[in-house]
KOLBA-241698 format. One record per residue (C-alpha): residue in one letter; x, y, z; residue number from 1. Coordinates in steps of 0.5 Angstrom, whole numbers, plus 500, padded with zeros to 3 digits. Layout:
<atoms>
+------+-----+-----+-----+-----+
| type |  xx |  yy |  zz | seq |
+------+-----+-----+-----+-----+
|    A |   X |   Y |   Z | NUM |
...
+------+-----+-----+-----+-----+
</atoms>
This chain:
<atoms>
+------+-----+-----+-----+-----+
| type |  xx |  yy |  zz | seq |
+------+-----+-----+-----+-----+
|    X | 205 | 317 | 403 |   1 |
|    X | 209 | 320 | 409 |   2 |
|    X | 214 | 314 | 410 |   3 |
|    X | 217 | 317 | 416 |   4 |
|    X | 209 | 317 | 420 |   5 |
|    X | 208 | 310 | 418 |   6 |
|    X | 210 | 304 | 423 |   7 |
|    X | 216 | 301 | 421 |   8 |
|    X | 217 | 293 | 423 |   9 |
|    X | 223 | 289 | 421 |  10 |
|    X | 222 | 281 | 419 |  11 |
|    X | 228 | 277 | 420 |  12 |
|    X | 229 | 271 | 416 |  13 |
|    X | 235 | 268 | 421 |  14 |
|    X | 235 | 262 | 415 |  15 |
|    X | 240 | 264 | 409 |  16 |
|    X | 235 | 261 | 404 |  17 |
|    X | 232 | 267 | 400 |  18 |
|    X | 226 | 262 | 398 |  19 |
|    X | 224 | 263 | 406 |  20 |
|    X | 225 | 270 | 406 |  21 |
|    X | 219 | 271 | 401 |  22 |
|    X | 215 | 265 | 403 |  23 |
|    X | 214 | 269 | 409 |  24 |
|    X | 213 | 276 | 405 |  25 |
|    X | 208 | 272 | 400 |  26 |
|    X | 204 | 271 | 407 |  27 |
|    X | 205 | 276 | 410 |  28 |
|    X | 205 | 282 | 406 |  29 |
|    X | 197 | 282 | 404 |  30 |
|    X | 196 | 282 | 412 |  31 |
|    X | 201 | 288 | 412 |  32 |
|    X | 195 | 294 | 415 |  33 |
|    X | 196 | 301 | 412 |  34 |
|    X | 200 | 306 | 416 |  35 |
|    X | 204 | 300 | 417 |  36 |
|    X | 212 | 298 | 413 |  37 |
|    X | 214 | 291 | 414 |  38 |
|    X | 221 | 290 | 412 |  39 |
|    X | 224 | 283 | 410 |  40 |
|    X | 232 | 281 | 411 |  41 |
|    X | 235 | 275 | 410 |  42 |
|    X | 240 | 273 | 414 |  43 |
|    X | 248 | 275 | 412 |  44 |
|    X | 250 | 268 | 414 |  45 |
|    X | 249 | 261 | 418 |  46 |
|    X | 245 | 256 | 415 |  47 |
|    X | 240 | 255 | 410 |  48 |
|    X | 236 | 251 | 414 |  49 |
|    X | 236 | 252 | 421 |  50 |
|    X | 236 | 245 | 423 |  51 |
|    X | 241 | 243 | 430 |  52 |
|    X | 243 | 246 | 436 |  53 |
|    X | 248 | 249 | 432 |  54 |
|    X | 245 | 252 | 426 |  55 |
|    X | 241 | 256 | 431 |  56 |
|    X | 246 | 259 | 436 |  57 |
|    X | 249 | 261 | 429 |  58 |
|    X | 243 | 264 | 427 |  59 |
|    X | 242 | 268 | 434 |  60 |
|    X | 248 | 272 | 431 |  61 |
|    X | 245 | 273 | 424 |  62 |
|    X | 239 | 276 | 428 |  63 |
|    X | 243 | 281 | 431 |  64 |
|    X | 247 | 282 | 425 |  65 |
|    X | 241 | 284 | 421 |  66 |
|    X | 238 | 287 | 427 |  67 |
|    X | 244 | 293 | 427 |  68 |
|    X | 243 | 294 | 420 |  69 |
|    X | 236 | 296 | 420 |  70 |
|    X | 235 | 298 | 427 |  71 |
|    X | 232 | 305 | 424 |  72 |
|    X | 234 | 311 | 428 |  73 |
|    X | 231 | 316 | 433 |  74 |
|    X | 226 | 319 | 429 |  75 |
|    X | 224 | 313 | 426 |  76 |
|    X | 226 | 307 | 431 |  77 |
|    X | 222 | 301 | 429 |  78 |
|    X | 216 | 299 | 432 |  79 |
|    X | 217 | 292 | 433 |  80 |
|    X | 220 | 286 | 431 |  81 |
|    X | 219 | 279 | 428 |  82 |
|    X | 224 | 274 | 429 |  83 |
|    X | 221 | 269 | 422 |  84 |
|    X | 224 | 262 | 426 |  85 |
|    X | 220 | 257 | 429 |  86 |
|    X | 225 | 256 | 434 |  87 |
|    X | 226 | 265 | 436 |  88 |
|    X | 232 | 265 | 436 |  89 |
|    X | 235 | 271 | 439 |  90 |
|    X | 230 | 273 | 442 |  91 |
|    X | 231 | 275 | 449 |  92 |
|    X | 238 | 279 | 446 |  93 |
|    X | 233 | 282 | 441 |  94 |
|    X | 229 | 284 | 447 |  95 |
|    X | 234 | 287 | 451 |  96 |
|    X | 237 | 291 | 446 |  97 |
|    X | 232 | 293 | 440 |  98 |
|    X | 228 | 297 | 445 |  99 |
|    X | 222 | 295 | 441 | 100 |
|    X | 217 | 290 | 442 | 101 |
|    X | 220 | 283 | 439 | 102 |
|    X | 217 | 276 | 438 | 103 |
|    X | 218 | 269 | 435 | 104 |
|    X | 214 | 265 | 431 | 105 |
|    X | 214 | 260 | 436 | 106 |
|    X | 213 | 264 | 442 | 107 |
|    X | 207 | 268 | 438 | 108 |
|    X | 205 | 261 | 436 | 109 |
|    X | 204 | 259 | 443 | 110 |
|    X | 201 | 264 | 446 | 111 |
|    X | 195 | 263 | 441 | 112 |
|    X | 194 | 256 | 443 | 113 |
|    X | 195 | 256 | 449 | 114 |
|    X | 189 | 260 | 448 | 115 |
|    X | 185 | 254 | 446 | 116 |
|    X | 188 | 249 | 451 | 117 |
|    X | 193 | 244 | 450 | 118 |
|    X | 196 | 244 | 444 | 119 |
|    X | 201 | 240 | 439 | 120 |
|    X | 206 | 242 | 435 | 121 |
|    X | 207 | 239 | 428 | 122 |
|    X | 214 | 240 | 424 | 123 |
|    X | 219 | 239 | 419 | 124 |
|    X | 226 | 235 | 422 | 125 |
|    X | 228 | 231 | 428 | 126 |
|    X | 232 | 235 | 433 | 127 |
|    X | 227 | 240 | 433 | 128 |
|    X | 224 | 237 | 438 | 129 |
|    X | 229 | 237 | 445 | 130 |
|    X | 229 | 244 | 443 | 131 |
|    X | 222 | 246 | 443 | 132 |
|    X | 220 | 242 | 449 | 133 |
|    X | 226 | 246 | 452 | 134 |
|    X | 225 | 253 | 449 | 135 |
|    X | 217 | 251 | 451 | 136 |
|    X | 218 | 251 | 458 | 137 |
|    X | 223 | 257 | 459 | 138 |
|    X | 217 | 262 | 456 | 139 |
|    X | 212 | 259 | 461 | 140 |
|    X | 208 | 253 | 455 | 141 |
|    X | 212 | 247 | 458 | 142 |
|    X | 205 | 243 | 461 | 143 |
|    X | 201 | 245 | 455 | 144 |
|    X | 205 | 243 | 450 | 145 |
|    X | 202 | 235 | 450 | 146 |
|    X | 206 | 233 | 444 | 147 |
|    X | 211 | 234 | 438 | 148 |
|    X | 210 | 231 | 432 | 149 |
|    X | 216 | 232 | 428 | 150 |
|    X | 216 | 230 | 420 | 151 |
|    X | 222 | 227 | 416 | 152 |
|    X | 222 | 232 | 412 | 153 |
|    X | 225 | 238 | 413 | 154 |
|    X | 222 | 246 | 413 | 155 |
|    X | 226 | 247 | 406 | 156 |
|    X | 225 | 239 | 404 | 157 |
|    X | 217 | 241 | 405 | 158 |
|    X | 217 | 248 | 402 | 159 |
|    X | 220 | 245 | 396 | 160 |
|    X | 215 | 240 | 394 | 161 |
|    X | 207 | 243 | 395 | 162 |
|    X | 205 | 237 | 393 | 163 |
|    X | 210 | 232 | 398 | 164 |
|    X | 208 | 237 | 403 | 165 |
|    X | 200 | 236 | 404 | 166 |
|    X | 200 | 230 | 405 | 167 |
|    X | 207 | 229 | 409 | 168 |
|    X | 202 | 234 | 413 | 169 |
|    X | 196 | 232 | 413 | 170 |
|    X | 198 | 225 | 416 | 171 |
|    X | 202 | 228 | 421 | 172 |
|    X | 197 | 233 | 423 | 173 |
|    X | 192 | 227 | 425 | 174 |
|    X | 198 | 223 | 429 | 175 |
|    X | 197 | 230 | 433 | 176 |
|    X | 191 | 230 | 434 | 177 |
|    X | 191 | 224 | 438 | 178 |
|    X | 193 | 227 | 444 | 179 |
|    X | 188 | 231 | 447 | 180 |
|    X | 189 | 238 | 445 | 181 |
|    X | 185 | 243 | 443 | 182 |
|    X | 189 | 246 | 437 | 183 |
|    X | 196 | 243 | 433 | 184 |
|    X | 201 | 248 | 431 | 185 |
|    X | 204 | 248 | 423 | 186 |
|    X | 211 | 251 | 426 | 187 |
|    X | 216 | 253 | 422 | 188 |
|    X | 218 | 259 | 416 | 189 |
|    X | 218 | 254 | 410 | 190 |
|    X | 211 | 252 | 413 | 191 |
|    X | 208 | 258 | 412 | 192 |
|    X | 201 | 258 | 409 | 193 |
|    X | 200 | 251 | 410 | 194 |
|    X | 195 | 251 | 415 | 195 |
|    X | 190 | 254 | 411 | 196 |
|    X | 191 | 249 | 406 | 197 |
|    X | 191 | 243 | 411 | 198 |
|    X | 185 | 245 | 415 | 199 |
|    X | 180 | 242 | 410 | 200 |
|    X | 184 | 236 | 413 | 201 |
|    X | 184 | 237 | 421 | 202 |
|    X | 178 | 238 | 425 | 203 |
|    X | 182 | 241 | 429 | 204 |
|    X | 184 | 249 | 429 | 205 |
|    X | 190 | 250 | 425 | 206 |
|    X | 196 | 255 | 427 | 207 |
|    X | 200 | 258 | 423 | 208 |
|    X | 206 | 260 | 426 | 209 |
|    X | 208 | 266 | 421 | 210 |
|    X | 201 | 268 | 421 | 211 |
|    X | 201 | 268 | 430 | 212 |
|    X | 208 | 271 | 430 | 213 |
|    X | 205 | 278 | 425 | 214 |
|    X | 199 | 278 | 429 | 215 |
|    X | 202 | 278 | 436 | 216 |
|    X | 207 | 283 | 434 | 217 |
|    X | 202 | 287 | 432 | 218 |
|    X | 199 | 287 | 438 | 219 |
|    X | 205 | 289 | 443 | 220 |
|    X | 206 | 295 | 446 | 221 |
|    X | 211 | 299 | 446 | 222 |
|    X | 216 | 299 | 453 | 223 |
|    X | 212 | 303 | 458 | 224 |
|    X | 218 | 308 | 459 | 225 |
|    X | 223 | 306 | 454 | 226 |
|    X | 230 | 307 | 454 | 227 |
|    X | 234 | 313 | 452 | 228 |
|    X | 238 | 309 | 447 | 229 |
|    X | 239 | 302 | 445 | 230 |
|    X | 244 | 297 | 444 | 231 |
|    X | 248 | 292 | 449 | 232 |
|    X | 252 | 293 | 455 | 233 |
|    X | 260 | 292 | 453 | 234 |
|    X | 264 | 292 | 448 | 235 |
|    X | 266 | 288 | 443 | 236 |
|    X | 272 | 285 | 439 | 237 |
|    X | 273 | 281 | 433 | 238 |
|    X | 266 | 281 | 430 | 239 |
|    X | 262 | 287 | 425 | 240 |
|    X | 264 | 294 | 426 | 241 |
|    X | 255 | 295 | 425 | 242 |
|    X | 256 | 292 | 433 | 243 |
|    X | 261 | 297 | 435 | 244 |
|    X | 257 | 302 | 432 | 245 |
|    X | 252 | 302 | 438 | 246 |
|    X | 253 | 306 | 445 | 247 |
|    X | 254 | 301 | 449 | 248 |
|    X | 249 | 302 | 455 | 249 |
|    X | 253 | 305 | 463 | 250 |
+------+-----+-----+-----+-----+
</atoms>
């Protein structure tokens, strides 16, 4: 096949643990149409697991890094863009200067359940909540987004142990329930797959994050008059040669 006619779309893993990285390729990949390439990339550096405030501003940067490698060229740009986190971070910088449609899992996930109605949020580690709630409100999901039921576990400890996971999830799944929504998000990259696993146990619709940031993408149309060039609006210092690389826009 005539790998220039194919859509070219970029998976970052902003986490630096690799097993991340294939356990959103291993669930991603078999929904991958023809015509269609998904480039995945772990990022260069910042955390295994993003998992704090910190941790995320950090992998804001990586995205952006992985962004400048693989950003394609004028004869074959990318199509798109996955930021495989549930917490998008980087989102609106990646917006602004890929040129491309870009969403997050948490974004994607948002928006098919608030299709549904009120919805929960299932997820591995405790200061994932304050930054859920805040990131709801800012992309417009705040009064839909009822209850967040974080799990002591987190993402990694989960994808780590299958067997610890189902029933940590099962359970949490349930609590969620309880709170008058329509639909219960299974949100995070090391949770990929999980919700086909757990909708035995839920009566509930179950969304998988991974699942709902691909499909979404997929959907997205490209800017109706888009930019001549990409790339960010000032000039940088001390930081990667691949960021000075890109014109700067006037």
């Amino acid at each position: 096949m005539d790998t220039t006619s194919q859509r070219r779309y970029l998976l970052i893993n902003p986490n630096t643990n690799p097993m991340t990285t294939q356990r959103l390729q291993e669930v991603l990949q078999p929904q991958v149409p023809p015509g269609v390439q998904l480039v995945v990339q772990t990022a260069q550096f910042g955390a295994p697991y993003i998992a704090c405030e910190a941790s995320h501003a950090v992998a804001a940067h990586a995205c952006l890094d992985v962004w400048t490698t693989h950003r394609g060229t004028p004869e074959q740009p990318l199509d798109g863009v996955l930021i495989g986190c549930f917490g998008d971070p980087g989102l609106f910088a990646l917006r602004e200067v890929s040129g491309c449609p870009v969403t997050g899992l948490a974004e994607a996930s948002f928006i098919q359940a608030a299709a549904l109605g009120p919805f929960a949020i299932v997820t591995g580690g405790e200061r994932w909540k304050p930054m859920l709630q805040r990131l709801a409100k800012g992309l417009g999901y705040g009064e839909q987004l009822r209850h967040i039921e974080t799990v002591a576990p987190t993402g990694a400890a989960l994808q780590a142990d299958p067997e610890m996971a189902i029933q940590c999830l099962s359970q949490a799944c349930q609590n969620a329930a309880q709170h008058g929504v329509a639909s219960i998000i299974l949100g995070g990259a090391g949770l990929a797959g999980y919700a086909r696993l757990l909708q035995a146990h839920c009566d509930l619709p179950l969304i998988d994050s991974a699942q709902a940031g691909w499909e979404v993408l997929l959907q997205q149309q490209a800017p109706a008059a888009p930019t001549s060039h990409d790339g960010f609006y000032v000039q940088w210092q001390c930081i990667p040669d691949a960021f000075g690389d890109i014109s700067t826009r006037s």
